[in-house]
C-alpha positions in Angstrom: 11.0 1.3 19.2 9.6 -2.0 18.6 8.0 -3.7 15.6 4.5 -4.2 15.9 3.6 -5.7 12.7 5.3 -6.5 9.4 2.9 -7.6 6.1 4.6 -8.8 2.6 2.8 -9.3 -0.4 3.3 -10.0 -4.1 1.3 -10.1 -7.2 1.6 -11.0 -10.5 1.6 -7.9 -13.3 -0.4 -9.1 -15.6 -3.2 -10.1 -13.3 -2.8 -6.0 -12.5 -2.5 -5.3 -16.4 -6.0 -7.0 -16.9 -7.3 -5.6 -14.0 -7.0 -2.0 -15.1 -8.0 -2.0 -18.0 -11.5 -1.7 -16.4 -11.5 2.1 -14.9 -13.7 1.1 -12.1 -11.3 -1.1 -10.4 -8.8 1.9 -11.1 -11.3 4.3 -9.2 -11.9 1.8 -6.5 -8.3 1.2 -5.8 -6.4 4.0 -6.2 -6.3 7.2 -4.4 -6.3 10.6 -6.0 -3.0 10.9 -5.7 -1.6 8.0 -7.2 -3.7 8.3 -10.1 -2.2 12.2 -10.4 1.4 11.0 -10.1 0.3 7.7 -12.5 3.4 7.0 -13.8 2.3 7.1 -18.1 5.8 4.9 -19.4 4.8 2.0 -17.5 1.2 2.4 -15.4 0.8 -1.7 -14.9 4.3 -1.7 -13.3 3.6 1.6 -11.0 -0.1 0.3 -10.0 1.2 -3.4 -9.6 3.5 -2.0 -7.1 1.0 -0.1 -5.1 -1.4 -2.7 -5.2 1.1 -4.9 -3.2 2.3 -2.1 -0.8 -1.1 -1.9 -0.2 -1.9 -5.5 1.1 1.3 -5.6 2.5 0.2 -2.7 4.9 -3.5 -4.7 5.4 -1.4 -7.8 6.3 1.0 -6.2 8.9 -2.0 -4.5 10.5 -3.3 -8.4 10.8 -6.8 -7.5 9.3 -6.6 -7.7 5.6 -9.3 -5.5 3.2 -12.3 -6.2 5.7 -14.7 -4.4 8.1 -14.7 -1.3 6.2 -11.0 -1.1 5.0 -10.6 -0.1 1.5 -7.8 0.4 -0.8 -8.2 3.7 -1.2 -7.8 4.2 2.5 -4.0 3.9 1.6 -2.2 5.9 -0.7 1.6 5.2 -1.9 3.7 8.1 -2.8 7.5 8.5 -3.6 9.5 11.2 -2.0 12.0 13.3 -4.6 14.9 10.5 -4.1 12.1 8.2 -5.3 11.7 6.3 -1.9 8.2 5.1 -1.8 6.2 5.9 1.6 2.8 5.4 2.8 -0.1 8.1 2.9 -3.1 6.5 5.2 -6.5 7.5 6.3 -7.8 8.6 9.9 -9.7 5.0 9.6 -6.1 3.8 8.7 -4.5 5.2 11.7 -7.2 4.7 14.4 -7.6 0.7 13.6 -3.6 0.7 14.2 -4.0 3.1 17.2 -6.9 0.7 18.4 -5.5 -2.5 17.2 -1.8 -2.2 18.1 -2.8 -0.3 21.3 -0.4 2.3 20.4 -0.9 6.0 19.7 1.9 6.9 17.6 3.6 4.6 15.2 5.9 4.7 12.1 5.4 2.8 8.8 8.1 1.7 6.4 8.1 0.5 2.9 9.8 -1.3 0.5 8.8 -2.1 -3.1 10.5 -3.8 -6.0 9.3 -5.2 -9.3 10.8 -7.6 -12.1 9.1 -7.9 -15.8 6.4 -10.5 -14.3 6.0 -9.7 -10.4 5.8 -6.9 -8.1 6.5 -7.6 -4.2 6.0 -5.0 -1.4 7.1 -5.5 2.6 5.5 -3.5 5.7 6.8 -2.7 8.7 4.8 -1.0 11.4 6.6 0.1 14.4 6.1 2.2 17.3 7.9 5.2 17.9 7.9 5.2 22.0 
């Protein structure tokens, strides 16, 4: 197994806060699933968080949001432990098939949070 790609990002809550106050940027953003398991104690914390998983991932696959790549094409979940992990789309998985020339890969996650930032590291690696 090798690394193939690895993305971090971080992003300042209350840019998020502001941000989602506007439902449209919510709908455009977020997947249906995240918005079902939107967290109600503290939503700008849980959407700041997947906001930078999600440009983490964009930056380890080296593209960024560009040539058809939307948010919504990646979804964060958490398993029952609470470890966060990444839900993506066919379009996801075919520009890392086509753009890592591999055709099976495994993604890892890692998020964290403090009262004014939220920072999230990818790591795409191959599985062969």
């Amino acid at each position: 197994m090798k690394i193939i790609g690895i993305g971090i990002d971080i992003v300042k809550n209350k840019r998020i806060g502001s941000l989602i106050k506007n439902k449209k940027f919510i709908i455009r953003t977020f997947g249906k699933n995240e918005i079902l398991n939107l967290k109600k104690k503290n939503i700008t914390s849980y959407l700041s968080k997947r906001f930078a998983a999600k440009e983490a991932l964009a930056k380890a696959i080296g593209t960024g949001f560009r040539n058809g790549l939307n948010f919504r094409d990646i979804q964060i979940l958490n398993n029952k432990l609470g470890k966060p992990y990444y839900i993506i789309s066919t379009k996801v998985k075919n520009l890392i098939n086509k753009k890592m020339k591999v055709k099976d890969f495994n993604l890892f996650l890692s998020i964290s949070d403090e009262k004014e930032y939220s920072i999230a590291f990818a790591v795409i690696e191959t599985k062969q």
